[in-house]
C-alpha positions as CSV (number, residue, x, y, z in Angstrom):
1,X,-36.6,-63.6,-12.5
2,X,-35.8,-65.8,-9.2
3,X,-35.4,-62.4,-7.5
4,X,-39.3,-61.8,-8.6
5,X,-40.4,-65.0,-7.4
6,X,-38.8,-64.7,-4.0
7,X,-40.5,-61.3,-3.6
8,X,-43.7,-62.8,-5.0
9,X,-43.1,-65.7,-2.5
10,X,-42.6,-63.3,0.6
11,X,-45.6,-61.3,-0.2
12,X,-47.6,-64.2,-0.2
13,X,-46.4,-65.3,2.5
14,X,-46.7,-62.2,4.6
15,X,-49.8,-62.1,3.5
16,X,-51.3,-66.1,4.9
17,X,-49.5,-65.7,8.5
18,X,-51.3,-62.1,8.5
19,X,-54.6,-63.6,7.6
20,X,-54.2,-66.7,10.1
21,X,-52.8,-64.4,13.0
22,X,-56.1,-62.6,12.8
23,X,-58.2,-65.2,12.4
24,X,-56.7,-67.1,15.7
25,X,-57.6,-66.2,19.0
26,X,-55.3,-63.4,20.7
27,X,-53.1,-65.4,23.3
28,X,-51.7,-63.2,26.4
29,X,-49.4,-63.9,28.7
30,X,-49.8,-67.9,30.3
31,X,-50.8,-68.4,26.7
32,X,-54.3,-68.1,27.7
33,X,-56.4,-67.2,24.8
34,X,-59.2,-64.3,25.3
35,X,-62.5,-65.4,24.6
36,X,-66.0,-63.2,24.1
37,X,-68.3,-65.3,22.8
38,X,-69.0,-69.0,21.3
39,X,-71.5,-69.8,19.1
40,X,-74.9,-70.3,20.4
41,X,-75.4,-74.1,18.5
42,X,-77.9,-74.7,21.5
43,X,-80.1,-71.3,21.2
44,X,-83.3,-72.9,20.3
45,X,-83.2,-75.0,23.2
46,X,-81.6,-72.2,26.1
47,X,-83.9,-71.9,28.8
48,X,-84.0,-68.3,29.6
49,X,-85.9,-68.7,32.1
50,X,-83.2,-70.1,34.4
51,X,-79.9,-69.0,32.0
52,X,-76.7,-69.8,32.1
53,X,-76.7,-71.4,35.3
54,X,-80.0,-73.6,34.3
55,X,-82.3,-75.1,36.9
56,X,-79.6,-77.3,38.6
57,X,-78.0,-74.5,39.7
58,X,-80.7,-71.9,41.2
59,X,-80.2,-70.9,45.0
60,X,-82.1,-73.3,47.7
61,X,-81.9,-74.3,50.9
62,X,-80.4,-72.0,54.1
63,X,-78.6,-69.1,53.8
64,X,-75.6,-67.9,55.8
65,X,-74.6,-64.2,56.0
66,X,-71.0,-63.8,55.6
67,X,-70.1,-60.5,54.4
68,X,-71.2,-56.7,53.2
69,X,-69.5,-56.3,50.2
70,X,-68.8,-52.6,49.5
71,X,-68.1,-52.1,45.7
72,X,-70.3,-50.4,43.1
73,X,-73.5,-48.2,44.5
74,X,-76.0,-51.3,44.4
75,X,-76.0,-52.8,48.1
76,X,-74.8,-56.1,48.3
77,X,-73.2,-58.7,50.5
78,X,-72.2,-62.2,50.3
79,X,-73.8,-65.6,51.8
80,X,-73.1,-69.3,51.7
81,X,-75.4,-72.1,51.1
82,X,-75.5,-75.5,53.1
83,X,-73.7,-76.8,50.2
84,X,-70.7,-74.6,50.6
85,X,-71.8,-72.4,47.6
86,X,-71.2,-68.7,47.8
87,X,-73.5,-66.1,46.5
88,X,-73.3,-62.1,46.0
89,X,-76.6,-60.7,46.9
90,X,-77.8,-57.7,44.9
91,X,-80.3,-55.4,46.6
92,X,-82.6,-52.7,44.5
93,X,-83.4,-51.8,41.4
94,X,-80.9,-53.3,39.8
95,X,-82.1,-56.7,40.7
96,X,-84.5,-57.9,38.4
97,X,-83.1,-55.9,35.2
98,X,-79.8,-57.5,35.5
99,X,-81.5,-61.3,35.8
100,X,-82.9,-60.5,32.9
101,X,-80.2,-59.3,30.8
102,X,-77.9,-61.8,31.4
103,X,-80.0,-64.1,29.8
104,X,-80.7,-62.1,26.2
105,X,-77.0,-61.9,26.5
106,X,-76.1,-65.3,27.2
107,X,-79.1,-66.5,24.8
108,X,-76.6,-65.0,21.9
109,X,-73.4,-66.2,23.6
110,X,-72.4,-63.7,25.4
111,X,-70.5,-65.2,28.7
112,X,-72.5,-63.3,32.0
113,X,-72.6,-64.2,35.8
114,X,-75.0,-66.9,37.2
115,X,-77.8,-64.8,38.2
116,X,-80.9,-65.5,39.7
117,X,-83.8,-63.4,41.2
118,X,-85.3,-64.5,44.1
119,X,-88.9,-62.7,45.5
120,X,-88.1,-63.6,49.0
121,X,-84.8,-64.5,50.6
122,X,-84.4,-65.5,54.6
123,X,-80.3,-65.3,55.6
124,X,-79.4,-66.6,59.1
125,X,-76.8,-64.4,61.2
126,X,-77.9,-61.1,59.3
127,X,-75.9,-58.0,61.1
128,X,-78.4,-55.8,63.5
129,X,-77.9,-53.4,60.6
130,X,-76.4,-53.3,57.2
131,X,-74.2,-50.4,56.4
132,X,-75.9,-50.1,52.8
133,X,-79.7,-51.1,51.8
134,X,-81.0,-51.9,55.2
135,X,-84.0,-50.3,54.0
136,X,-84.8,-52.6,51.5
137,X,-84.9,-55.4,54.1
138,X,-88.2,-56.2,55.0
139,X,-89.6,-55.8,59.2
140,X,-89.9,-59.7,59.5
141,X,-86.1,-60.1,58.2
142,X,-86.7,-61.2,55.2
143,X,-85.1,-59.8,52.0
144,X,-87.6,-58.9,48.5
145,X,-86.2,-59.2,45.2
146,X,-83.0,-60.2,45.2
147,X,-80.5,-61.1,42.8
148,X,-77.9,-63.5,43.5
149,X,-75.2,-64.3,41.7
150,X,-73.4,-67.5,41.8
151,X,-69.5,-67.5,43.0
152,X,-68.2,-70.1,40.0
153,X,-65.2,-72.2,41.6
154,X,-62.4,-72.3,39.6
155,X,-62.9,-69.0,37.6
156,X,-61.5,-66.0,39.3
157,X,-61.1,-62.3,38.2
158,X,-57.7,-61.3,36.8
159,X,-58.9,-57.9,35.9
160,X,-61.1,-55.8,33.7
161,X,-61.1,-54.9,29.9
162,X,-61.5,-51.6,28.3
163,X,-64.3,-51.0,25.5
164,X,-61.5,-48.7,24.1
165,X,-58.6,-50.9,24.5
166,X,-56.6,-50.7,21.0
167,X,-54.6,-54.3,21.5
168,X,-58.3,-55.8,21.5
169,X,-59.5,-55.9,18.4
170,X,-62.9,-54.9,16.5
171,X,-64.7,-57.9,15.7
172,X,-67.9,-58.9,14.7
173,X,-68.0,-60.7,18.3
174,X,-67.4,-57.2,19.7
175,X,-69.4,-55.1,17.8
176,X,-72.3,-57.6,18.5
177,X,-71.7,-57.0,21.8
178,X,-71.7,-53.4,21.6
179,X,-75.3,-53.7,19.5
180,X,-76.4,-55.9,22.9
181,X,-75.8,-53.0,25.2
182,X,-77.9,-50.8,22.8
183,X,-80.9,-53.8,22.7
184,X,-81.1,-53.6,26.3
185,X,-80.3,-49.8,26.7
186,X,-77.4,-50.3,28.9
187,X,-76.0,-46.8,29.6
188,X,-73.5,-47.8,32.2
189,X,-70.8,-49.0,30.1
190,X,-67.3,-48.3,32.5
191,X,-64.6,-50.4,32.0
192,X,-64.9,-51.1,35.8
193,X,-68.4,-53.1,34.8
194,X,-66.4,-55.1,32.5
195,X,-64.5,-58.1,33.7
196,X,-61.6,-61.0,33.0
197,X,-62.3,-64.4,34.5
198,X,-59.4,-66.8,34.1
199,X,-60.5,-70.4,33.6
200,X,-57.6,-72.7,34.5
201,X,-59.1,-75.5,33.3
202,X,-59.5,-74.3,29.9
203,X,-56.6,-71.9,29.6
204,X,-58.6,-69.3,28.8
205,X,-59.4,-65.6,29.7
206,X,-63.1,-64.9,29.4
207,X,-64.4,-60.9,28.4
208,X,-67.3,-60.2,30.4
209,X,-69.9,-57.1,30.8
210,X,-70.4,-58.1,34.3
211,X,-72.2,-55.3,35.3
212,X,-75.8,-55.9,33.5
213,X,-78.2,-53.9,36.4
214,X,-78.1,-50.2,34.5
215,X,-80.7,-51.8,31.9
216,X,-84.5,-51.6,30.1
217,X,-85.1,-48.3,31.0
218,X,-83.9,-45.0,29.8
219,X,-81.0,-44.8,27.4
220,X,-78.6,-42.3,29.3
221,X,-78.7,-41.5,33.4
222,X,-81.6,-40.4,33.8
223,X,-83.9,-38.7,36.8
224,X,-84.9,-39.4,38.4
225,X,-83.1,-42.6,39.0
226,X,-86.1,-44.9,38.7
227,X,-86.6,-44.5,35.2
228,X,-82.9,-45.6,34.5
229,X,-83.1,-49.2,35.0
230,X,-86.2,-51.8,34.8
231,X,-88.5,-49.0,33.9
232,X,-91.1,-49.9,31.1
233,X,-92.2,-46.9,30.2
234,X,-89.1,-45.4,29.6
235,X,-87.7,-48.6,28.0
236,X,-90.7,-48.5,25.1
237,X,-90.6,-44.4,25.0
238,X,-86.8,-44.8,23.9
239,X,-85.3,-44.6,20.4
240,X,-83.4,-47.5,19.3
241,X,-81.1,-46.2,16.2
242,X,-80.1,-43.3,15.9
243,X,-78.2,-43.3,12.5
244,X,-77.5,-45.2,9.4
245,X,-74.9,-44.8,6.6
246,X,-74.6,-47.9,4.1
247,X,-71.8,-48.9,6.1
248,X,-71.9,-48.1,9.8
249,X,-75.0,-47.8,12.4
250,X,-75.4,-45.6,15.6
251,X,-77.7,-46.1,18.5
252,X,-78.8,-44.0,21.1
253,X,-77.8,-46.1,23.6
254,X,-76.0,-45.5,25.7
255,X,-77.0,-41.7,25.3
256,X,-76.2,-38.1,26.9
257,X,-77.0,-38.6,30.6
258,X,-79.6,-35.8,31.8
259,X,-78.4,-32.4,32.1
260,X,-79.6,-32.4,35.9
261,X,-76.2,-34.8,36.6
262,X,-74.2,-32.1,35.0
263,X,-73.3,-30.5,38.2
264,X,-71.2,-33.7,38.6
265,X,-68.9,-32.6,35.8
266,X,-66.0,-35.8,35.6
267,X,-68.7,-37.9,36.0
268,X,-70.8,-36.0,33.2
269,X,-68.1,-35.9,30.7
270,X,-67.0,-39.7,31.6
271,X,-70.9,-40.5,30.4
272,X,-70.7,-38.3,27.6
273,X,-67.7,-40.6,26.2
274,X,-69.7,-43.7,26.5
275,X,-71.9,-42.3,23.7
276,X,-69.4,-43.7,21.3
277,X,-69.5,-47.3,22.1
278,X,-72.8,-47.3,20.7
279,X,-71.5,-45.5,17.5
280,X,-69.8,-46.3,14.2
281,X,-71.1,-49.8,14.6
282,X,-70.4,-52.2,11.2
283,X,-74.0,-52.4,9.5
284,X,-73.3,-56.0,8.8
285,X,-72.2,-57.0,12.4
286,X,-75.2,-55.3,13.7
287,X,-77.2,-57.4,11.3
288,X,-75.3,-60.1,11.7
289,X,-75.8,-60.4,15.9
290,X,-80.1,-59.2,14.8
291,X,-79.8,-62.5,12.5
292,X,-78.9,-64.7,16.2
293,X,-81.0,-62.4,18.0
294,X,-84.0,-63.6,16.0
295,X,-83.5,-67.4,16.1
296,X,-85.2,-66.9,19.9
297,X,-88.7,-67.8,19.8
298,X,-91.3,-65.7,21.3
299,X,-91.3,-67.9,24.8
300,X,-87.8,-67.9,25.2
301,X,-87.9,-63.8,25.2
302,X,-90.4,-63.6,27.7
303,X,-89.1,-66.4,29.7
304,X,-86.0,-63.8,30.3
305,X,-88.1,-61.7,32.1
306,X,-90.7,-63.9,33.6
307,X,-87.4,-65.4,35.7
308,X,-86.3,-61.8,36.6
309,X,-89.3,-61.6,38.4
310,X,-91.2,-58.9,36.0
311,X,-95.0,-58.4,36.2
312,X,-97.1,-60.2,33.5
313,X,-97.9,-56.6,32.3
314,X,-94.1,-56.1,31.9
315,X,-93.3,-59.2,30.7
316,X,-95.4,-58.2,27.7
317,X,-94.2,-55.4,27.3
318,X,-90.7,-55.7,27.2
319,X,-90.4,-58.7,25.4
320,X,-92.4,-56.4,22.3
321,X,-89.6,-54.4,23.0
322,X,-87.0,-56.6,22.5
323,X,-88.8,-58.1,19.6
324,X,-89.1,-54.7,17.7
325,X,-85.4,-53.9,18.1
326,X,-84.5,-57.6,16.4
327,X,-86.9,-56.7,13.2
328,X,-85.0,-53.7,13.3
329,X,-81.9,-55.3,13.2
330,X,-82.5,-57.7,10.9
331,X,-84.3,-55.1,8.5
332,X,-80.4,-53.4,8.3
């Protein structure tokens, strides 16, 4: 009988540390707990217009060139303002779809980059000529639709995470964020775009998609190119899910690039495999992240893409968009 009751009382046991080890945030080496999202207690009041950074944080003042920064295909380089702040300009495309995304994303609480999109930028002790995008800079010097992202102090990147990586686990938090990429149609989902910021002062190691520009347009690389990002048409024209079982969801994003990028074939087959992070999705995550999702009010949507610099006529449409994918989710 004691024998029985010790088993009974080790099973039990077993069982509670199991039970709190997963519900307690995974601690990595410095002890610094990895964090991917906090709840949004704030949402009705998130000014998506500005994001994460709010209005006490957008870019004024001079600008100071300081550097070409070669990474990624987007041109960009990095300036200072006469306040000592750095910024990493984004030339392109990519400018105003990223704004925009990082605030749907941060609106749920999602942790993104401080981005904002600026019409027309002037930065003194510009180079003759910049290696990459000098043809997006305007005759008088001056620089249209940019994005710049704010260089945080005290946060640095440690690294990146993988969307595949077993020793992080599958979460509601994660699978949320998965369902974000597909809301947005982000079909640029390399591990390279995601990064680990290390806040010292709170000990913690933040998950972040940092990458957001490869957005609102088609759901896979498309071509040509300008239909893959910020593209209206091809956003609306797009399917959102693809698949539904009484347990999981699949959406098309992000989807089979075109067959026309095929004759890159690593490339093609590295896209083909990002099909699955957008598959096998838990129906009541997916829900669950549409149920946050639609707490947003109908300004604050369109406020997300009125500060990315979008056309009334886009702002419109995208936000229906958006606002048909959330019915969608929450219809699950």
């Amino acid at each position: 009988m004691r024998l029985k009751l010790k088993l009974v009382t080790l099973v039990v046991g077993f069982g509670v540390l199991t039970c709190f080890a997963a519900a307690t945030p995974k601690v990595v080496a410095g002890k610094r707990s990895v964090v991917l999202w906090r709840n949004p207690s704030d949402i009705a009041t998130r000014d998506l217009f500005y994001g994460p950074g709010g209005k006490r944080h957008e870019p004024s003042g001079k600008f100071t060139f300081i550097k070409e920064d070669s990474s990624a295909s987007s041109p960009k380089f990095l300036i200072r303002d006469e306040s000592g702040v750095e910024w990493k300009v984004k030339l392109g495309a990519e400018a105003s779809s990223e704004t925009a995304a990082t605030r749907l994303i941060w609106a749920v609480g999602y942790f993104t980059d401080e981005d904002y999109f600026v019409p027309a930028l002037r930065v003194a002790k510009m180079p003759r000529r910049l290696r990459r995008g000098q043809n997006l800079v305007a005759a008088d010097g001056s620089i249209p639709d940019a994005r710049l992202e704010r260089q945080l102090k005290g946060r640095s990147k440690s690294g990146s995470w993988k969307w595949r990586d077993d020793s992080l686990p599958v979460t509601r938090e994660l699978d949320g964020l998965r369902v974000m990429m597909a809301v947005i149609n982000n079909w640029d989902l390399k591990d390279v775009n995601n990064a680990i910021y290390s806040d010292k002062a709170r000990a913690e190691q933040i998950h972040v998609v940092s990458d957001l520009g490869a957005t609102f347009g088609s759901k896979g690389y498309s071509w040509p190119m300008r239909k893959s990002r910020g593209d209206l048409e091809s956003y609306r024209d797009s399917t959102f899910i693809k698949k539904m079982t009484p347990e999981y969801v699949d959406f098309s994003a992000p989807g089979r690039p075109a067959l026309i990028r095929a004759f890159g074939v690593p490339a093609f087959v590295r896209r083909l495999q990002m099909r699955s992070i957008g598959k096998g999705i838990s129906r009541e995550h997916a829900k669950w992240i549409g149920q946050i999702l639609g707490r947003l009010s109908q300004v604050q949507i369109r406020s997300a893409f009125r500060g990315a610099g979008f056309s009334p006529l886009e702002v419109e449409g995208f936000a229906k968009v958006v606002e048909t994918r959330i019915a969608q989710l929450n219809e699950l």
